[in-house]
C-alpha positions as CSV (number, residue, x, y, z in Angstrom):
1,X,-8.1,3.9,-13.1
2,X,-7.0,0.3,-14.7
3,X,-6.8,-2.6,-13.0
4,X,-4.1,-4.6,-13.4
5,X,-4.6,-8.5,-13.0
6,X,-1.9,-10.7,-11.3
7,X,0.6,-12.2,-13.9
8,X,0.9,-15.8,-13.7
9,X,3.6,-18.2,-14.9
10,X,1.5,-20.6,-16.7
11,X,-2.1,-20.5,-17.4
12,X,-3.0,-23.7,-15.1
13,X,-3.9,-22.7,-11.8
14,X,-1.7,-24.1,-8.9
15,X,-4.4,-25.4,-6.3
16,X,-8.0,-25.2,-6.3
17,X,-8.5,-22.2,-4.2
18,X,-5.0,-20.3,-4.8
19,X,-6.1,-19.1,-8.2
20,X,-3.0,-18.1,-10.1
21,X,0.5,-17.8,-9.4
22,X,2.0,-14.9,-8.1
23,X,5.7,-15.6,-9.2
24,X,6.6,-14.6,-12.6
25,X,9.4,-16.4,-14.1
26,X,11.5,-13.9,-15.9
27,X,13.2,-14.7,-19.6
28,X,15.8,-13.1,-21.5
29,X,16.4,-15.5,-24.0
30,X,17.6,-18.2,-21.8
31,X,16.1,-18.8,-18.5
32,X,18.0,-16.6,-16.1
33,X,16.2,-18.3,-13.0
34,X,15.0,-14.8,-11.4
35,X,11.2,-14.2,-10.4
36,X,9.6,-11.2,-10.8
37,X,6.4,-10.3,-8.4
38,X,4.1,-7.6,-10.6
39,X,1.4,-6.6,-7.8
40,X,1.1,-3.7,-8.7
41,X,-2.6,-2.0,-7.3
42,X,-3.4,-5.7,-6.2
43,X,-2.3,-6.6,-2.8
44,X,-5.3,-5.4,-1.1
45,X,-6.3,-8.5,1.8
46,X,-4.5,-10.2,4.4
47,X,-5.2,-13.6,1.6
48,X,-3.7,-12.2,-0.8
49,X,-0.7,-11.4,0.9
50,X,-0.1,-14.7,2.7
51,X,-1.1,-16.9,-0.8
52,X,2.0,-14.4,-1.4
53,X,4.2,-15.6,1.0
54,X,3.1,-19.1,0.9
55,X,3.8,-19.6,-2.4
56,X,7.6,-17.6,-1.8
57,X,8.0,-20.0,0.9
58,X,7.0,-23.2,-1.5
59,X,9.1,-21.6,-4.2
60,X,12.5,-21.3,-1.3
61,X,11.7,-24.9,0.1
62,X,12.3,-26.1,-3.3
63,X,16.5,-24.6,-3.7
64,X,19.0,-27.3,-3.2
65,X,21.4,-25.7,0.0
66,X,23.4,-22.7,-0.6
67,X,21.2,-21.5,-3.5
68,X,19.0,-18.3,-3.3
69,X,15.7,-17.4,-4.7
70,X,16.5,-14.0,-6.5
71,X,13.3,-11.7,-6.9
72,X,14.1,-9.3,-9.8
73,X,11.6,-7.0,-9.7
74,X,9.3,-7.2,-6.0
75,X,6.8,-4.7,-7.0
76,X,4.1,-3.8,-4.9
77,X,3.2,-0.6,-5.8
78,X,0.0,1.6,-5.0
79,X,-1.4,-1.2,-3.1
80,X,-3.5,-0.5,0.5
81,X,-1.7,-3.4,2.6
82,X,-2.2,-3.1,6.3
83,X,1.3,-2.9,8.4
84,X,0.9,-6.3,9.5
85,X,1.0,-7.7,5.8
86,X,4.0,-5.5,4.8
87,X,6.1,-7.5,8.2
88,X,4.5,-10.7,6.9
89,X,6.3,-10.2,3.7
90,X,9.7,-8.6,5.1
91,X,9.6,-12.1,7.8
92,X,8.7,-14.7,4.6
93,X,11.7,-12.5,2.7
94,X,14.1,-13.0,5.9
95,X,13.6,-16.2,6.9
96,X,14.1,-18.3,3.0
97,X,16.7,-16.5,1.5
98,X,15.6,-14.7,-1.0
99,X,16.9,-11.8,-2.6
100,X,15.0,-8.7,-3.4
101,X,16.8,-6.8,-5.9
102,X,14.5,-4.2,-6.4
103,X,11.8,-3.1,-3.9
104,X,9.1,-1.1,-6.0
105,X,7.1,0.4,-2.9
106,X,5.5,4.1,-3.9
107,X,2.5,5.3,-3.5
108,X,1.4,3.2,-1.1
109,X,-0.9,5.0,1.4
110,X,-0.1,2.3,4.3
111,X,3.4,2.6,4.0
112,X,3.7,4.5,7.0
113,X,6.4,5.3,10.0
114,X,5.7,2.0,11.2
115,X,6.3,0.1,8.0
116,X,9.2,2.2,7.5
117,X,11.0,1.1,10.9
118,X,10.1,-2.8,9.6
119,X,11.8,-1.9,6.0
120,X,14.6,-0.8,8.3
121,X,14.8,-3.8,10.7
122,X,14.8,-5.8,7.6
123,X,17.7,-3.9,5.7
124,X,19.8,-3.8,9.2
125,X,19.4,-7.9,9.2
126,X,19.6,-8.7,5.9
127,X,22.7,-10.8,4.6
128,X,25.4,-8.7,2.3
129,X,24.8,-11.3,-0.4
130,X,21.4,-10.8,-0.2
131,X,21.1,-7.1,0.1
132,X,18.5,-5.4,-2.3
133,X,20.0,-3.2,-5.6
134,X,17.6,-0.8,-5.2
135,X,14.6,0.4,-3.4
């Protein structure tokens, strides 16, 4: 097995003890001002997940009103997150607007019935203009 290291934005760390971002800036020539989140294999603690969060909370806080944070590609992939980090990341998701366009979630052993009725919850809340493209 690889492992596959976080992607950062830049190569200065944010904080002290945050380590690297976890928000990728996506560019197709121009800045198109999506994110990407590439955790694939590397969500494994509760830390991880909230330094996750908080910095998609930072990242909301700074939109002027009306705008949206738009998450391009949200992948979390073979990673061993307990339920309770999978509803900390649907609730951080919910409550700043932000836009998951596509939800990479397979092969994740914890991704249970239980996560499964929170995916739901979140889907049957979420707001038509912030409705994922794909799951």
């Amino acid at each position: 097995k690889r492992y596959i290291r976080p992607l950062t934005m830049s190569s200065k760390k944010t904080t002290k003890d945050d380590g690297f971002d976890l928000l990728q800036a996506c560019f197709r020539g121009k800045s198109c001002g999506k994110f990407s989140v590439r955790q694939q294999r590397c969500l494994r603690t509760a830390g991880e997940v909230e330094r996750l969060c908080d910095q998609l909370r930072t990242k909301a806080d700074r939109l002027k009103w009306g705008e949206k944070l738009i998450i391009e590609d949200f992948d979390v992939s073979e990673t061993r997150m307990p339920a309770a980090s999978w509803k900390a990341i649907l609730s951080t998701i919910s409550s700043n607007r932000i836009q998951v366009e596509m939800l990479r979630a397979f092969r994740c052993p914890t991704l249970d019935d239980e996560v499964a009725v929170a995916i739901a919850d979140w889907l049957s809340k979420v707001p038509q203009d912030l409705c994922p493209f794909e799951l």
